[in-house]
MIFIKE-630890 format. One record per residue: residue in one letter; x, y, z of N, C-alpha, C, O, CB in turn. Coordinates in steps of 0.1 Angstrom, whole numbers. Glycine has a CB too. Example, Ala and Ser with C-alpha at 12.3 -4.5 7.8 and 13.67 -1.06 7.14 Angstrom:
['A',[132,-57,78],[123,-45,78],[132,-33,78],[142,-33,85],[113,-45,90]]
['S',[128,-22,71],[137,-11,71],[129,0,79],[134,11,80],[141,-6,57]]
//
This chain:
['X',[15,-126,-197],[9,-114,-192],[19,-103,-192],[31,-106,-192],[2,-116,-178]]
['X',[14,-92,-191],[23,-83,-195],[20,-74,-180],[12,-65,-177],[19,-76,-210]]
['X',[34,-83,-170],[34,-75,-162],[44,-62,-156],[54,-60,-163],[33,-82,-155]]
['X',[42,-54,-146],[47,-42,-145],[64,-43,-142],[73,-37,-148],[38,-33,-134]]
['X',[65,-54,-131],[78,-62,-129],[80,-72,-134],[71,-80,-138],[82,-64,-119]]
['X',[97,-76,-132],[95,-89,-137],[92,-97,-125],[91,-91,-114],[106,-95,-145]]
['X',[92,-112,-125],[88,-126,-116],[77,-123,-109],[81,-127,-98],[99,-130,-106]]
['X',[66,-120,-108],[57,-116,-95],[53,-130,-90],[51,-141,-96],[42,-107,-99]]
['X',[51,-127,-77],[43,-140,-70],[29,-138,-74],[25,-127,-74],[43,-140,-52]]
['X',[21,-148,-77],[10,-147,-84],[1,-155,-77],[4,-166,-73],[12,-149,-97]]
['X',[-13,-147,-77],[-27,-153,-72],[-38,-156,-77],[-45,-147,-78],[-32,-148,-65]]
['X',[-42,-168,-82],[-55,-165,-91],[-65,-162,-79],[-65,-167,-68],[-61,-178,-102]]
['X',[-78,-150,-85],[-87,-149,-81],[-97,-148,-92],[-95,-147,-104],[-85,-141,-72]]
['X',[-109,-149,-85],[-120,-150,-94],[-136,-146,-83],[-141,-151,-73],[-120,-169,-102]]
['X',[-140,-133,-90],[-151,-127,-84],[-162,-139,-83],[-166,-146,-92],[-155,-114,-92]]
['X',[-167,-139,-69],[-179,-143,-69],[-194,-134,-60],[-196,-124,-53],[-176,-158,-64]]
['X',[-202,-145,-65],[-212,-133,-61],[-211,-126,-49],[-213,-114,-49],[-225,-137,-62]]
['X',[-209,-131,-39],[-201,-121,-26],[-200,-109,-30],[-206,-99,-26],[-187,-124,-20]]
['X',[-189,-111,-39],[-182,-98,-40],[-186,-86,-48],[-180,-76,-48],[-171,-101,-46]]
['X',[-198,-89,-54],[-201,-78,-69],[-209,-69,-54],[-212,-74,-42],[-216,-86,-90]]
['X',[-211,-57,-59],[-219,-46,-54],[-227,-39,-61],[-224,-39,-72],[-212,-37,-49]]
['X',[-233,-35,-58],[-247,-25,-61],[-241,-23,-76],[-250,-20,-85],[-249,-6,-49]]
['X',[-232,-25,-79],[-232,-13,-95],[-226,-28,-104],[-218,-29,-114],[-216,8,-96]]
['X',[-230,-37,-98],[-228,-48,-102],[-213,-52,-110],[-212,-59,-120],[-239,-49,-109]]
['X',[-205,-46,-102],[-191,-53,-100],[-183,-57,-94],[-189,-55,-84],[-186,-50,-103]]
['X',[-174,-62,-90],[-167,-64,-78],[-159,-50,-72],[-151,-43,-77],[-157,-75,-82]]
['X',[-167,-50,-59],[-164,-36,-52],[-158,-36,-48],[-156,-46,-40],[-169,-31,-44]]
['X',[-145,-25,-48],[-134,-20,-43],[-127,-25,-31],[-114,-26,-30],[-136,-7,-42]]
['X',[-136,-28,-20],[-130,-31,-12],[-123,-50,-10],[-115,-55,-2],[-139,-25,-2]]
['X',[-129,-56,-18],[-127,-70,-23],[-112,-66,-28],[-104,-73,-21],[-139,-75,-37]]
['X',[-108,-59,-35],[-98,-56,-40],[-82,-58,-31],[-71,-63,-33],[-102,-43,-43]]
['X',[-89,-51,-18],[-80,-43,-9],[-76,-58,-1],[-65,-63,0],[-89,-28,2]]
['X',[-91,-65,4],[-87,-77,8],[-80,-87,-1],[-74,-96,4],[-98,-83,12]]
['X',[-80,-85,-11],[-69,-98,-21],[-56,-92,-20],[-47,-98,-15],[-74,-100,-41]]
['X',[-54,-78,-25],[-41,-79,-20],[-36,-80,-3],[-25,-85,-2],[-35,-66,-25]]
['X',[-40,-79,5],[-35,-84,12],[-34,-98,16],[-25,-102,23],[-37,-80,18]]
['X',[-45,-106,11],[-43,-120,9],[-24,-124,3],[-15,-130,9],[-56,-125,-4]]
['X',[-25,-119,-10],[-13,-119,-15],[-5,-113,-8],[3,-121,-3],[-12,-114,-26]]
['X',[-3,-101,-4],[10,-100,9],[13,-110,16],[25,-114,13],[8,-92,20]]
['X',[6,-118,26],[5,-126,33],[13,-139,23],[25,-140,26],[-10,-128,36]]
['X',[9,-145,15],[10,-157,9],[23,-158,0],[28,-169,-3],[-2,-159,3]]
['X',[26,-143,-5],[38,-141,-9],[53,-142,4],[64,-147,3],[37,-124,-16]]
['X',[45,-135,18],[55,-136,26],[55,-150,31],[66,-154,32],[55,-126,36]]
['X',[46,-158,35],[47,-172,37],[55,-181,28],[60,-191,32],[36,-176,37]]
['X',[55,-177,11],[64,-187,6],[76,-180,1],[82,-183,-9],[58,-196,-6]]
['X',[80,-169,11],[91,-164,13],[101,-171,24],[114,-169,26],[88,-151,16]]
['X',[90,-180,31],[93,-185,48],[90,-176,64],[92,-178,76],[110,-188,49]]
['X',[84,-168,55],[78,-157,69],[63,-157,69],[55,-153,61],[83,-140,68]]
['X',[62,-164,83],[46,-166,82],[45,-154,96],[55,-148,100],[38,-186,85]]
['X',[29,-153,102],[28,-146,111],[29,-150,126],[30,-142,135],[18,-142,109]]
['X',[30,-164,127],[44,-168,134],[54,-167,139],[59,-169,150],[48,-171,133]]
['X',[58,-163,126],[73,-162,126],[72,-143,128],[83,-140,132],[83,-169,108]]
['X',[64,-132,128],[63,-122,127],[62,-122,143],[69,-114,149],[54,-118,117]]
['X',[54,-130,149],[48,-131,167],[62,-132,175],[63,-126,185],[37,-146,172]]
['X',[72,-142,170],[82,-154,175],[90,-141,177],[91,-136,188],[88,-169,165]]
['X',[97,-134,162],[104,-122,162],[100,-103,171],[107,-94,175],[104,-121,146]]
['X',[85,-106,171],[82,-93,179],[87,-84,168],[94,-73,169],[90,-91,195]]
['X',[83,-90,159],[83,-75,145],[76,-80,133],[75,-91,127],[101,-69,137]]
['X',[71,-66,130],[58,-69,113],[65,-57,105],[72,-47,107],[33,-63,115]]
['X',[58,-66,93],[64,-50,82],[47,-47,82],[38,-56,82],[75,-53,59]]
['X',[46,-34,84],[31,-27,84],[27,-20,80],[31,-9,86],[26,-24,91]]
['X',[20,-18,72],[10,-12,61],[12,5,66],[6,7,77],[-8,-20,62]]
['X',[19,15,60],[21,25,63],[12,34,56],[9,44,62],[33,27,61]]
['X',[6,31,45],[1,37,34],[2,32,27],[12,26,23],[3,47,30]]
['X',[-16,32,19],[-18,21,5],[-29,33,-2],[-38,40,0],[-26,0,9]]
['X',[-19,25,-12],[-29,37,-22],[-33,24,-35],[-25,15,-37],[-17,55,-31]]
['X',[-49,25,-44],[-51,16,-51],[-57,29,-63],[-62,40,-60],[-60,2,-44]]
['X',[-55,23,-75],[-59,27,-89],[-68,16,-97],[-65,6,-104],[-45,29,-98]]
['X',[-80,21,-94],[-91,10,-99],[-88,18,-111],[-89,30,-111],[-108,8,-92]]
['X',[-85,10,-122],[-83,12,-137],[-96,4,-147],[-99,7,-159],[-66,3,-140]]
['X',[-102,-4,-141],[-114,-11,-150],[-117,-18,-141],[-110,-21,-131],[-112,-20,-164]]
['X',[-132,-21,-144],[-142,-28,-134],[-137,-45,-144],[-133,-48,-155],[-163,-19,-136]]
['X',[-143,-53,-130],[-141,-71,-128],[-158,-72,-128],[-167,-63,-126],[-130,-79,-110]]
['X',[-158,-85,-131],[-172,-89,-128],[-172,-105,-126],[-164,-112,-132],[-183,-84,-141]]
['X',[-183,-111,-117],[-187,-124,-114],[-183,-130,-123],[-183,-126,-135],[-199,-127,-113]]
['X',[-174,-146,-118],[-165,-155,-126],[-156,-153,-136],[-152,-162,-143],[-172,-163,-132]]
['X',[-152,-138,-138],[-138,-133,-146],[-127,-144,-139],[-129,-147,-127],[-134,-112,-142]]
['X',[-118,-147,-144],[-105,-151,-142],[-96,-140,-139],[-94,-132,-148],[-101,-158,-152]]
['X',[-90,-139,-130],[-80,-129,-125],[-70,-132,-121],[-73,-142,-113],[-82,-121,-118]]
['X',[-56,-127,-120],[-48,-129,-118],[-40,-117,-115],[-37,-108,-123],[-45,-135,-124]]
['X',[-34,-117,-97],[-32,-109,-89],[-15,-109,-90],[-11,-120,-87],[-40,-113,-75]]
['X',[-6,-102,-93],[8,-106,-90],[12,-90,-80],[7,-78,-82],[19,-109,-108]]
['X',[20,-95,-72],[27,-83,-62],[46,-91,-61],[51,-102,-62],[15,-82,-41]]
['X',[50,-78,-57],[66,-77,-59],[69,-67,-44],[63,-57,-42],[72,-68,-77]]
['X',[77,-72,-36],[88,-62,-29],[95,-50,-36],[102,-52,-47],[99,-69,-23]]
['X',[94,-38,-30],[102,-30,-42],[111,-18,-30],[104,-12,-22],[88,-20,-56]]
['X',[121,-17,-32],[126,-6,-24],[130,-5,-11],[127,5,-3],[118,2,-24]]
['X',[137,-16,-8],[140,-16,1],[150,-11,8],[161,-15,3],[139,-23,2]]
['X',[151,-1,20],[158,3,25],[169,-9,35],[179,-5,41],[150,12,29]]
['X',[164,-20,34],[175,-29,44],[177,-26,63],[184,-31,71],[194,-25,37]]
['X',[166,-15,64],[167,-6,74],[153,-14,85],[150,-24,93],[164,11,67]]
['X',[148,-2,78],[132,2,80],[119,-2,76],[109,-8,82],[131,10,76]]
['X',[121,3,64],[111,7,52],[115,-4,40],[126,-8,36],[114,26,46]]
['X',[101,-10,34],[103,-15,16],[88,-14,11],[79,-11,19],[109,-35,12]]
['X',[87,-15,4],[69,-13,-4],[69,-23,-10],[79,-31,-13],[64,0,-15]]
['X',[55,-24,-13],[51,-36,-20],[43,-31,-33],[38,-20,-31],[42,-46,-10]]
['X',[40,-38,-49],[30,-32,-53],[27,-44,-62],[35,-52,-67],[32,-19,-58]]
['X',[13,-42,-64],[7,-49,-68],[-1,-47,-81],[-1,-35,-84],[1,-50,-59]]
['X',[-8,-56,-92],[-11,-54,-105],[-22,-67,-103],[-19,-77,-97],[3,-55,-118]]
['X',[-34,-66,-109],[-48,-70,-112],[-48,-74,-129],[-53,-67,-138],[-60,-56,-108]]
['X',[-44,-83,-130],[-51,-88,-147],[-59,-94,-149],[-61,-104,-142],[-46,-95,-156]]
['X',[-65,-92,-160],[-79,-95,-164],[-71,-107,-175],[-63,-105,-184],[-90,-81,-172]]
['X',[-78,-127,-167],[-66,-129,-179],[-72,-134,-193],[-65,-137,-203],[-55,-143,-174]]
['X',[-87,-134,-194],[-88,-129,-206],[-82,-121,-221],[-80,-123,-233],[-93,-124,-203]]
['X',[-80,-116,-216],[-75,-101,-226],[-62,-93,-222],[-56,-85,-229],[-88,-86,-225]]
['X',[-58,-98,-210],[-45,-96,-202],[-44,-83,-199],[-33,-78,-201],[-32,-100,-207]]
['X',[-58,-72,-194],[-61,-56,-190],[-53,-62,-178],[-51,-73,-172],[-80,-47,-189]]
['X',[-50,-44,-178],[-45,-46,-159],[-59,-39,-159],[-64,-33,-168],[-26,-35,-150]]
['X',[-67,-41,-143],[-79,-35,-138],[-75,-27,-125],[-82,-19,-119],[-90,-46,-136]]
['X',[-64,-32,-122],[-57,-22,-107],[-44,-25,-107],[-38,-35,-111],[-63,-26,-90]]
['X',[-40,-12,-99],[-26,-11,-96],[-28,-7,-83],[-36,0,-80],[-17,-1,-104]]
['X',[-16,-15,-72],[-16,-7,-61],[-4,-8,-54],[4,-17,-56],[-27,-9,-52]]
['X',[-4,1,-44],[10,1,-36],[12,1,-24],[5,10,-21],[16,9,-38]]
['X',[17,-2,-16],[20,-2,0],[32,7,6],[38,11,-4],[23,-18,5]]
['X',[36,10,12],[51,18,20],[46,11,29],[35,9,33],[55,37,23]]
['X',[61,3,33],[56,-6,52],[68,1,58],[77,8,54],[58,-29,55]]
['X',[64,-4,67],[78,-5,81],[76,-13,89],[65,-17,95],[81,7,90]]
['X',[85,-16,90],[89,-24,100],[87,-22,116],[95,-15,122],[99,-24,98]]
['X',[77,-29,122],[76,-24,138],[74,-36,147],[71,-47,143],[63,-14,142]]
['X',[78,-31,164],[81,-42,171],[64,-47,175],[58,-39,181],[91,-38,183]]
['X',[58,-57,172],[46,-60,176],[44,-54,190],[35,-46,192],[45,-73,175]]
['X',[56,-61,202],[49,-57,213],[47,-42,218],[44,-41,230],[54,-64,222]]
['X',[48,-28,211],[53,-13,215],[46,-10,202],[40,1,205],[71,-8,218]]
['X',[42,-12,188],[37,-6,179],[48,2,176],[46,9,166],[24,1,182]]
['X',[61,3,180],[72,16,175],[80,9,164],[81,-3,164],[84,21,189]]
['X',[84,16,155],[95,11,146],[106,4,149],[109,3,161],[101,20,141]]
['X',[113,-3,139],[127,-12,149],[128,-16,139],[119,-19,132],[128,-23,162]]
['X',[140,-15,136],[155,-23,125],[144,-37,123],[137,-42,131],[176,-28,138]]
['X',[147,-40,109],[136,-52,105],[154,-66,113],[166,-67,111],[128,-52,77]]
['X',[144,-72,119],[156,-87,121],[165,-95,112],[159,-93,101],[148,-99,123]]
['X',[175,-101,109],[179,-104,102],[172,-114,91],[176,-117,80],[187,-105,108]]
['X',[161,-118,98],[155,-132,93],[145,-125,81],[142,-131,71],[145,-142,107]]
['X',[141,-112,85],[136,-98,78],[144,-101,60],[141,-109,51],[144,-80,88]]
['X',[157,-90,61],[168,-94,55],[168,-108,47],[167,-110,35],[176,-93,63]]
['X',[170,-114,54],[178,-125,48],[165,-135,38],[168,-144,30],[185,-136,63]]
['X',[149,-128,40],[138,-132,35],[133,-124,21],[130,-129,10],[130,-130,46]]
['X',[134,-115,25],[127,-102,23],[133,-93,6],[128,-91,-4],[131,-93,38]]
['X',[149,-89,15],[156,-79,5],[163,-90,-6],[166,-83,-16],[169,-70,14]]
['X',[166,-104,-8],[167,-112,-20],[157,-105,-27],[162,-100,-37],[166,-128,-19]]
['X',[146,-103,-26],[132,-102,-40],[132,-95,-43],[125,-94,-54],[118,-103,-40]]
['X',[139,-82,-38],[131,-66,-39],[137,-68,-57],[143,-76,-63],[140,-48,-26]]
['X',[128,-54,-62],[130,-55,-71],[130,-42,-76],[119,-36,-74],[124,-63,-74]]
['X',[140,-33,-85],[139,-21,-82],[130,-18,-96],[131,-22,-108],[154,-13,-80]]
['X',[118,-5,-85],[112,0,-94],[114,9,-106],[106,9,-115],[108,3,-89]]
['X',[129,17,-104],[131,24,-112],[134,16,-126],[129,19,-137],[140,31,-107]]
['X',[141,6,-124],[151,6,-133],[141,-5,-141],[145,-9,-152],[168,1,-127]]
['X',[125,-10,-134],[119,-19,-142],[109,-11,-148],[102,-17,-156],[115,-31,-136]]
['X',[106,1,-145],[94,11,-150],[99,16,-165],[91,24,-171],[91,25,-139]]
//
């Protein structure tokens, strides 16, 4: 597949009827929930589960997500979801983004992106990501520039 970065953590998904909507495709918001499925499952076989997010009293959290529905999916397509860490500040802040292939024909059908930060669960306020953050996290990043 011809993806946007290199190595992505990767998800197969596959629309089912649940998911199609009125214009008989899989509706947008199906979308929104898979990538975050993949957030999740990328950070778990990173070794950070939400657990480990409770235990520490810090999340990286969804600051702004923006998605680019590029082509419509439909019932029993084969798809394949890959997302990458990108930009990490070591601080604060890293983003995540995400790519939708159709693996048919290997179309991308979405692109999307996240800006997180890092905050303390129990106050909702920002805070320095933990070391366990770090030591998880900033190995993967992967710079956008220099792979676009």
């Amino acid at each position: 597949m011809d993806w946007d970065y290199p190595h992505p953590f990767t998800l197969p998904r596959v629309p089912v009827a649940a998911d199609i909507d009125g214009l008989n495709h899989t509706n947008n918001a199906v979308y929104v929930r898979w990538c975050e499925q993949a957030g999740w499952a990328h950070s778990e076989a990173l070794g950070l589960s939400l657990d480990d997010y409770r235990r520490l009293d810090r999340a990286m959290a969804i600051r702004r997500g923006e998605y680019d529905y590029l082509l419509p999916t439909f019932a029993d397509e084969v798809l394949v979801l890959g997302t990458w860490l990108v930009a990490g500040d070591g601080k604060l802040a890293m983003g995540r983004r995400f790519q939708l292939v159709r693996e048919r024909d290997g179309a991308t059908v979405l692109r999307g992106r996240w800006d997180l930060v890092c905050i303390e669960l129990s106050s909702g306020r920002p805070r320095r990501m933990p070391q366990e953050f770090l030591d998880a996290y900033m190995t993967v990043v992967v710079d956008a520039q220099a792979a676009s």
